[in-house]
Structures are given as structure tokens and as C-alpha cells.
Backbone as JSON, one array per atom type, in Angstrom:
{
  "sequence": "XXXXXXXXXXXXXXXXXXXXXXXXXXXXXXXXXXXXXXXXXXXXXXXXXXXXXXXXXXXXXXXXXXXXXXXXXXXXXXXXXXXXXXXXXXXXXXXXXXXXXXXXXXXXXXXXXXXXXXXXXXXXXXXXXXXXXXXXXXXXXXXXXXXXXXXXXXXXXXXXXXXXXXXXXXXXXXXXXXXXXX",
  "N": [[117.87, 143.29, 268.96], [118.28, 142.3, 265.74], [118.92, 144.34, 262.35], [116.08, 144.1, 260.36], [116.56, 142.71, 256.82], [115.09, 142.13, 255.11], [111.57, 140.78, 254.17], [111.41, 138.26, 253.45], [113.0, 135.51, 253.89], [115.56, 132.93, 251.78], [116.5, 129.56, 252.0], [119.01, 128.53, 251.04], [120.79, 126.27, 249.02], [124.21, 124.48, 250.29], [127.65, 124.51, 249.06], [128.85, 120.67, 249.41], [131.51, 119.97, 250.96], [134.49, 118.77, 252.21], [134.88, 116.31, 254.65], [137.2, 115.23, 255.83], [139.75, 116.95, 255.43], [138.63, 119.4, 255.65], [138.9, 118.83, 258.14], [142.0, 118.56, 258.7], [142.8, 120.47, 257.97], [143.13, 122.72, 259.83], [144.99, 123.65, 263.38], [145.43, 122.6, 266.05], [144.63, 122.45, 269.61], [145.8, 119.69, 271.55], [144.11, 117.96, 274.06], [143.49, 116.04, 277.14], [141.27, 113.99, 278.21], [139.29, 112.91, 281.15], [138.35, 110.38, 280.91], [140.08, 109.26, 279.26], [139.94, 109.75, 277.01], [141.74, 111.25, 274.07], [141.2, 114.36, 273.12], [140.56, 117.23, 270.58], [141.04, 120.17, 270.19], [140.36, 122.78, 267.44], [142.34, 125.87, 267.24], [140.88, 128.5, 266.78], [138.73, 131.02, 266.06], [136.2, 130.02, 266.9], [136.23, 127.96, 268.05], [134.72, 125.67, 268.95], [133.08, 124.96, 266.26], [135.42, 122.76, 265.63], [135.56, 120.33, 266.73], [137.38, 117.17, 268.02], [137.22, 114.0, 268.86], [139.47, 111.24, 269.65], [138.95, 108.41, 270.99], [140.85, 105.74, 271.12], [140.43, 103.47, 270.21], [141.61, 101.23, 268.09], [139.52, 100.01, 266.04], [137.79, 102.27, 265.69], [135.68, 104.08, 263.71], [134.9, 106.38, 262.65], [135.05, 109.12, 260.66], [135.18, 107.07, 257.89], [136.84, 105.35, 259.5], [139.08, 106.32, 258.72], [142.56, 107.62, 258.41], [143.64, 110.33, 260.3], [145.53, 113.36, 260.07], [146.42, 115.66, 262.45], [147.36, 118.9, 262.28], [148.99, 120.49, 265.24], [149.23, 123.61, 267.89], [151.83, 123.43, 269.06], [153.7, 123.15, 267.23], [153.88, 120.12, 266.43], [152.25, 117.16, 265.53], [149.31, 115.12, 265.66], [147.98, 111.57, 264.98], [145.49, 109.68, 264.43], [143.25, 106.54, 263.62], [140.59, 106.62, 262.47], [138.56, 109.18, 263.93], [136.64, 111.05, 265.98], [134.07, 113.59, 264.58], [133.24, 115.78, 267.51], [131.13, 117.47, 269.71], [131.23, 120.65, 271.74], [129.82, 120.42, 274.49], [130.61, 117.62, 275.4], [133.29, 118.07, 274.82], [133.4, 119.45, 277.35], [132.25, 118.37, 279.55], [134.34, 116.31, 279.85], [136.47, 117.36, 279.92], [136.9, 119.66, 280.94], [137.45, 121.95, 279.61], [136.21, 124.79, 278.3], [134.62, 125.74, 275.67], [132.47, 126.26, 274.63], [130.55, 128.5, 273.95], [131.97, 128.94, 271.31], [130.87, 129.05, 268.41], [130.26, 129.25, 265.65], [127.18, 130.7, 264.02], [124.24, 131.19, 262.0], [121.3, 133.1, 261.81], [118.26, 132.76, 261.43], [114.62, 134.33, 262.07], [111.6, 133.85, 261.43], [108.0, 134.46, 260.84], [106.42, 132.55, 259.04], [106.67, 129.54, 257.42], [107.41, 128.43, 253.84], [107.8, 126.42, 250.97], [108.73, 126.41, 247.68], [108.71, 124.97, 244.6], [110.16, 125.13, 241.97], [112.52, 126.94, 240.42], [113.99, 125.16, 241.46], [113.68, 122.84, 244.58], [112.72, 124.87, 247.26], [113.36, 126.05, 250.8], [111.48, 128.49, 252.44], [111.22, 131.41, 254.6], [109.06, 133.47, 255.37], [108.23, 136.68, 256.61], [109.92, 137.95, 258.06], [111.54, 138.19, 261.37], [113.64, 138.25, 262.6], [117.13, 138.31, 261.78], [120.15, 137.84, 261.36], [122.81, 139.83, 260.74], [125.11, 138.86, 259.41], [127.13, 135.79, 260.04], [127.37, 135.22, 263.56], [129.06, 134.78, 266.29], [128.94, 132.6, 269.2], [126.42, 130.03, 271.3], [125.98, 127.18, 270.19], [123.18, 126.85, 269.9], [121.64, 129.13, 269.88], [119.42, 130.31, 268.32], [117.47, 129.69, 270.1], [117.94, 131.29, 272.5], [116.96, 133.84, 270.84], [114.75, 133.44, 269.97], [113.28, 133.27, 272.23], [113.12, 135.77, 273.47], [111.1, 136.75, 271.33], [108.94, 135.31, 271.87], [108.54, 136.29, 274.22], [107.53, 138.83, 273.8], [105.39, 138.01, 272.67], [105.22, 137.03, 270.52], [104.13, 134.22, 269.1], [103.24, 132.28, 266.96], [105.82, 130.89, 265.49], [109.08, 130.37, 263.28], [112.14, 128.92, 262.74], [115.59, 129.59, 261.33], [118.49, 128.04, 261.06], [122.06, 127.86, 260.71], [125.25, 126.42, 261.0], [128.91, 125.53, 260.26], [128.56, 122.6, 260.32], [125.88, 122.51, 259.15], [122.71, 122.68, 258.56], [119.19, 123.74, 260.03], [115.81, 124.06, 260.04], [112.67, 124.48, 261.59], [109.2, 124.43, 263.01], [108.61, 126.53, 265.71], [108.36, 125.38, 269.01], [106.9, 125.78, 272.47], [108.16, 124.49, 274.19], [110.53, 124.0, 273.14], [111.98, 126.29, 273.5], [111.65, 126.87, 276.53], [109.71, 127.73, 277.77], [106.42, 128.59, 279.45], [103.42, 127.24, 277.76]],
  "CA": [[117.52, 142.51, 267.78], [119.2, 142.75, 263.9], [118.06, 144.92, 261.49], [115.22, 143.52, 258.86], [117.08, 143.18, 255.69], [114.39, 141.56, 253.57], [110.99, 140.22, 254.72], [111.21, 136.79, 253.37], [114.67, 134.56, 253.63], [115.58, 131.84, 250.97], [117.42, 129.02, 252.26], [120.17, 128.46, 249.67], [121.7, 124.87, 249.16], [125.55, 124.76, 250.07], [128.51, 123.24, 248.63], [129.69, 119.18, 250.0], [133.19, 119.99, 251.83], [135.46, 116.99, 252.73], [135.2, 116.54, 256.11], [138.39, 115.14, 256.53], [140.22, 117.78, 254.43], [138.52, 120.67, 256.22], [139.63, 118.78, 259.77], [143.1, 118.05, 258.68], [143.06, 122.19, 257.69], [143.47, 123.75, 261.14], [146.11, 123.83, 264.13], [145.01, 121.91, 267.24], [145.15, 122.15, 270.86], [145.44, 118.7, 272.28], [143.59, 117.86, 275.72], [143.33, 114.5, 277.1], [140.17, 113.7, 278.92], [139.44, 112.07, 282.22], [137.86, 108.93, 279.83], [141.19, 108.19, 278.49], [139.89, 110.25, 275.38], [142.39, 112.21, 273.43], [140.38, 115.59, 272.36], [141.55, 117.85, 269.35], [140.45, 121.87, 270.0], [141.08, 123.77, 266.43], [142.75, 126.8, 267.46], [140.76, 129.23, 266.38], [138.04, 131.8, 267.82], [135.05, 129.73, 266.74], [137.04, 126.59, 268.3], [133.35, 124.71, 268.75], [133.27, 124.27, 265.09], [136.4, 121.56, 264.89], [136.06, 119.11, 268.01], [137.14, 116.02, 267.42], [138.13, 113.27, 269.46], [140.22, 109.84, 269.43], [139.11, 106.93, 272.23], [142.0, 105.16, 271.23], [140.14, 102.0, 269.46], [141.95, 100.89, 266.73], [138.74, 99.7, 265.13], [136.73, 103.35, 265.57], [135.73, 104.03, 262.02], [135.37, 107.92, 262.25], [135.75, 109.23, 259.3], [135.4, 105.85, 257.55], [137.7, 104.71, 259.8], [140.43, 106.63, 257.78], [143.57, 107.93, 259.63], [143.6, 112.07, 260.07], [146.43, 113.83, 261.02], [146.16, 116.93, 263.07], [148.6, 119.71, 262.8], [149.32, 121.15, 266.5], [149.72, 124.22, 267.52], [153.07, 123.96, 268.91], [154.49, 122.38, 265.8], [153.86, 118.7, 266.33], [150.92, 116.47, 264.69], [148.4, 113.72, 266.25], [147.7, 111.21, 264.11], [144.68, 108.66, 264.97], [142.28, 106.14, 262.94], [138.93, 106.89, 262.76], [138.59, 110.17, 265.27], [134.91, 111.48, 265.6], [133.71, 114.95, 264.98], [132.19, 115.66, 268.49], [130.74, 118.32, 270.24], [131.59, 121.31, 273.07], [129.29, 119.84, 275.58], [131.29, 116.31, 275.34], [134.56, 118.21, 275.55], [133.48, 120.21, 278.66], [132.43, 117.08, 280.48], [135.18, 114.94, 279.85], [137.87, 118.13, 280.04], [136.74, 121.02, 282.15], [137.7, 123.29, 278.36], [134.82, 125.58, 277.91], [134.78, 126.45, 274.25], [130.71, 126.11, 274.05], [129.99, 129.5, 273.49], [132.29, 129.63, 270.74], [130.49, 128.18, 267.82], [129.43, 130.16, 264.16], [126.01, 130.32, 263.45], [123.52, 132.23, 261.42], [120.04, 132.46, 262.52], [116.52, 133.78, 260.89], [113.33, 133.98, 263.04], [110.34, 134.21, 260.86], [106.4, 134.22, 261.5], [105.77, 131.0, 258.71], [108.28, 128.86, 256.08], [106.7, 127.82, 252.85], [108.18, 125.75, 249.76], [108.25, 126.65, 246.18], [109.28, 123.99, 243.53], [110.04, 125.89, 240.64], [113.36, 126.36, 239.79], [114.53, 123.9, 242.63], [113.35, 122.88, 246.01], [113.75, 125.63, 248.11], [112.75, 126.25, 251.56], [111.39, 130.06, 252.1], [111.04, 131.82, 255.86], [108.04, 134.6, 255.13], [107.63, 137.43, 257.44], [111.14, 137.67, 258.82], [110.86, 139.07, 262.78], [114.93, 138.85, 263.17], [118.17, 138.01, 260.69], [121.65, 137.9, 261.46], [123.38, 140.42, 258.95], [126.61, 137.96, 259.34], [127.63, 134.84, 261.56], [127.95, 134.89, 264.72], [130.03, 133.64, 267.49], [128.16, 132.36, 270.45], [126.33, 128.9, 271.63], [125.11, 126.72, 269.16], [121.8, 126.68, 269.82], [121.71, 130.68, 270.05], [118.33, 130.45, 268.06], [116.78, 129.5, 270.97], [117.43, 132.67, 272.81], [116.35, 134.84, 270.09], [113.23, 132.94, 269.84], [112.27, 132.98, 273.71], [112.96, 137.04, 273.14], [110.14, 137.46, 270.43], [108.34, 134.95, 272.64], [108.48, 136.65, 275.68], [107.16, 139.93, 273.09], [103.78, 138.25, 272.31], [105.06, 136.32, 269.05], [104.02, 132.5, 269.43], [104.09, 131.47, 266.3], [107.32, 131.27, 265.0], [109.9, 129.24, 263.03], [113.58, 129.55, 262.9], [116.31, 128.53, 260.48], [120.22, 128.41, 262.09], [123.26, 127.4, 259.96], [126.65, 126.47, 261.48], [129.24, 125.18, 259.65], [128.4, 121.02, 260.62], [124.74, 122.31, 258.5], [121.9, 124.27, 258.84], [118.0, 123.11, 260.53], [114.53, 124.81, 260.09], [111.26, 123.8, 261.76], [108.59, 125.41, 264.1], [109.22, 126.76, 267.27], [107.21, 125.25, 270.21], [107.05, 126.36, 273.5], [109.2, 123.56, 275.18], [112.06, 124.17, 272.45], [113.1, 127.26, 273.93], [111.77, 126.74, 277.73], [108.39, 128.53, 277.83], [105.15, 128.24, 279.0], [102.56, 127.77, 276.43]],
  "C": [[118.24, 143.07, 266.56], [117.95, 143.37, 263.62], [117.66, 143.81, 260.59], [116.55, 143.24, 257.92], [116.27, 143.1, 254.94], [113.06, 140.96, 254.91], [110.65, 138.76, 254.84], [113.37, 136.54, 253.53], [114.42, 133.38, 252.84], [116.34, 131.21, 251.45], [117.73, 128.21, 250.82], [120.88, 126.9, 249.68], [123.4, 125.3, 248.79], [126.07, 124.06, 249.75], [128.76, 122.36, 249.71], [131.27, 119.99, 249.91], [133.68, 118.57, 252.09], [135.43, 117.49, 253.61], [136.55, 116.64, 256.81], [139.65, 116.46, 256.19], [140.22, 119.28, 255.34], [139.03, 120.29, 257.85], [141.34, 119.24, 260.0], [143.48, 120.22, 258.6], [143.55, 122.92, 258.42], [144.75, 123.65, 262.18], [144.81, 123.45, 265.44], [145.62, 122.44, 268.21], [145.22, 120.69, 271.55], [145.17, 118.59, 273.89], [143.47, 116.7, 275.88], [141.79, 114.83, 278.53], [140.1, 112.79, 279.87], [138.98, 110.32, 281.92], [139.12, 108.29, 279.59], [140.89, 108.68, 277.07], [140.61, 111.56, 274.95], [141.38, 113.29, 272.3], [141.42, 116.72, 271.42], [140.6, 119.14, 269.16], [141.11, 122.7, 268.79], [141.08, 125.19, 267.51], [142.45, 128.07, 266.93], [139.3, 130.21, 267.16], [136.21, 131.26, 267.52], [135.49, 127.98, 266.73], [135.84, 125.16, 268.38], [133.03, 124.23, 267.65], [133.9, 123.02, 264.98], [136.54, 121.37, 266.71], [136.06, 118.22, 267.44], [138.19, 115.12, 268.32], [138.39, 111.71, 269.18], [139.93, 109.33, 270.98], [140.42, 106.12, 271.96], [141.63, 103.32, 270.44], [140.55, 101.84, 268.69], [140.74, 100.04, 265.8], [137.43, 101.28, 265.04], [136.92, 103.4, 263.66], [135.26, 105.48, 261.88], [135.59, 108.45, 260.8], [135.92, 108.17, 258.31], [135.92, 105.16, 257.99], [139.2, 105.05, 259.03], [141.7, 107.3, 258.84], [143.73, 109.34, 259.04], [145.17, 111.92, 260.78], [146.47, 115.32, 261.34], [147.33, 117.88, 263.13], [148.01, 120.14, 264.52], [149.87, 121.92, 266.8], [151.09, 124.25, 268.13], [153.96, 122.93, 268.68], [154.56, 120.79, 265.56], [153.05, 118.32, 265.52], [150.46, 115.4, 265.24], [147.67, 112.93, 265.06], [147.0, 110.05, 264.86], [143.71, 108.16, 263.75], [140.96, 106.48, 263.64], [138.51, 107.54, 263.89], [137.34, 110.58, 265.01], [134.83, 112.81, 265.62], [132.72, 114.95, 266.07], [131.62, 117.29, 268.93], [131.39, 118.97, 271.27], [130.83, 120.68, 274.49], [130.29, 118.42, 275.89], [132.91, 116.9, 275.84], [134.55, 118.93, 276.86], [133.15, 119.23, 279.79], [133.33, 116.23, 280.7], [136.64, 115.64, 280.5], [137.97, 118.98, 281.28], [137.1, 122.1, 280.87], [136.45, 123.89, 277.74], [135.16, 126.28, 276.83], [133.06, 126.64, 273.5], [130.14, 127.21, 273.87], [130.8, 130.1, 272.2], [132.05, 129.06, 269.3], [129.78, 129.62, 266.83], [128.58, 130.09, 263.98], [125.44, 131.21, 262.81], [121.97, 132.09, 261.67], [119.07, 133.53, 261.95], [115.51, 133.28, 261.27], [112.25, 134.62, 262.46], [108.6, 133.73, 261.6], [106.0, 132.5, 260.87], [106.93, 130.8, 257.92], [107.06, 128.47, 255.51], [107.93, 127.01, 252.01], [108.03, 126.34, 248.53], [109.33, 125.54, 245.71], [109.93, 124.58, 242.65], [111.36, 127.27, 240.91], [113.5, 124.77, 240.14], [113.7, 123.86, 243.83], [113.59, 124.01, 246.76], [112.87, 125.97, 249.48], [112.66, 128.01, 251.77], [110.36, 130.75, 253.68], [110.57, 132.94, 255.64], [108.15, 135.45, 256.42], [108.56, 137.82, 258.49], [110.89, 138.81, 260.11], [112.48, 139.24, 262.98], [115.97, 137.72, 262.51], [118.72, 138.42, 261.22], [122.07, 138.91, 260.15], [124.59, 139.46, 258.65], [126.45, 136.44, 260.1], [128.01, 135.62, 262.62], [127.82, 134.11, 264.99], [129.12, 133.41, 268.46], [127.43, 130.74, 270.85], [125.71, 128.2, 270.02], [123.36, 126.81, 268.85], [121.54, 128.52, 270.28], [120.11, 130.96, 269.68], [117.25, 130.55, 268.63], [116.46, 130.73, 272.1], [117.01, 134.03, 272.26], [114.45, 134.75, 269.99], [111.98, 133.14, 270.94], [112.14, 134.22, 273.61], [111.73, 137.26, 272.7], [108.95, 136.79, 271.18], [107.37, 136.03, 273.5], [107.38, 138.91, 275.07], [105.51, 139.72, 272.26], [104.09, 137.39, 270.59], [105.18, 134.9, 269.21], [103.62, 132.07, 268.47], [104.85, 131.46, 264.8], [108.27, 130.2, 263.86], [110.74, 129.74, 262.75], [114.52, 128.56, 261.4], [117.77, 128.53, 261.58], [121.3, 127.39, 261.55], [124.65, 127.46, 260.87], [127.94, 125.53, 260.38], [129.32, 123.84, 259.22], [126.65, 121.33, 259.54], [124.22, 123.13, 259.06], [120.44, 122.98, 259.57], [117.12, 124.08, 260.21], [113.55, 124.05, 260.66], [110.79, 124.71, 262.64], [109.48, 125.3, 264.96], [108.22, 126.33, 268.39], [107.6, 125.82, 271.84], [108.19, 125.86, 274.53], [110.41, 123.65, 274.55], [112.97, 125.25, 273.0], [112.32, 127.48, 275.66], [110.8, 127.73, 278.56], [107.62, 128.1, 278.55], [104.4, 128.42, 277.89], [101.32, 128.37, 277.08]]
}
């Protein structure tokens, strides 16, 4: 488990990114899928972040339906209307490219979450049982095996936060979320 840092966590509101902007940013692997769907792996070591694939519809609206263009990494560019940000599970079914454990997240497993109004909205995870000091690399849903951990240690009940770079989530933890008995 991480060290404590603090007993409460504040979840912080982050800046709006351009989606397309931060897609168009990276260096692709292109894969083609047994669908007939052209997939787009950023080349980097948290490659689960930037999936994004093209069916080939000239009416997909992706992105508004706007036209990206992908650098590649060896030196070309794919250019498609309206390509979808998708998921590692989607590209490992369609590809056989296992990149699903390689996904950024940040994850805090507290006892309760409260609210305070006053400056701003803010959501606030009391009684922290286990904080990330950084991101990590690993599945997306990583929260889930931290959770069954404190579980499996006599702490039932719980709630989690877990930020990746597509957003962040908070809510309880129930027993069926991470594959318990209750």
C-alpha cells in the first residue's frame, strides 16, 4: 500500500483540453482490425490513454465529425473524419494488441467523501486508507484492486476516487464493484 500523505483528499477541478488537439499531439502506431476498423495506438508507455479508431464511415461524427490527422510513427500521417476515442478492451478484441494495462491513473481509497460549498463545490475523501503519491501505469480500473485489498483487511466501507487522463469518478464501493462477497 502508499504512504498516507494527508488524511483527507480534495478533489480539485481540472483544466478543459481540446480533445482533438491533445489527439492530433502524439505519434501513432496504426493496426487494422479484423472489423475492417482502422485503430490508432499513441506511441507512448501509457498507450491506453490515446485509442482511437476510424470504421471508415464517411458520416461518423467523432469528434464532431471533424477530420484528425494522426502523425505516425514511421513518418507518415492517417487522416480520417470523425474517428472515436475508444478503449483498450475494444482494441484487444478487434486486434489481439494488449496495451490494457497501460493506462495513467491516480487513485484515493478513503473510509467516507463529504461536500463543502464554500469557496466552490468541492468534493472531499475523509479518512484516507490509501493515496497514490503520483500516477500510475497499470489497468484502468486499478481502483478496484486496491479496494478488494482493504476489503479483504476488514474495511467495508469504503469509497474511492481514480483520475485518468479521459476524467476522474468518485462514489462508494460495494461489494459487487470489486468482486466480493458481502
Amino acid at each position: 500500500m502508499a504512504e498516507i500523505i494527508a488524511t483527507e483528499f480534495v478533489v480539485r477541478d481540472r483544466p478543459m483540453i481540446c480533445g482533438s488537439a491533445e489527439a492530433e499531439s502524439r505519434r501513432y502506431l496504426k493496426v487494422e482490425g479484423k472489423s475492417g476498423t482502422t485503430w490508432l495506438v499513441a506511441d507512448q508507455p501509457n498507450a491506453a490513454d490515446n485509442v482511437y479508431c476510424d470504421g471508415h464511415d464517411p458520416k461518423s461524427d467523432g469528434f464532431a465529425g471533424r477530420t484528425l490527422t494522426f502523425p505516425l510513427v514511421d513518418g507518415g500521417e492517417y487522416s480520417c473524419r470523425g474517428p472515436w476515442h475508444a478503449n483498450s478492451d475494444a482494441l484487444f478484441a478487434d486486434t489481439g494488441m494488449d496495451v490494457r494495462d497501460k493506462c495513467f491513473t491516480f487513485v484515493v481509497i478513503a473510509r467516507r467523501r463529504s461536500y463543502k460549498s464554500k469557496p466552490g463545490y468541492e468534493t472531499v475523501l475523509e479518512d484516507v486508507l490509501y493515496q497514490d503519491l503520483d500516477w500510475q501505469i497499470g489497468h484502468f480500473s486499478r481502483w478496484k484492486e486496491i479496494a478488494r485489498q482493504l476489503w479483504e483487511q476488514g474495511e467495508h466501507e469504503l469509497v474511492y476516487y481514480s483520475q485518468s487522463s479521459g476524467g476522474s469518478s468518485n462514489a462508494p464501493i460495494r461489494a459487487k464493484d470489486i468482486g466480493v462477497e458481502e
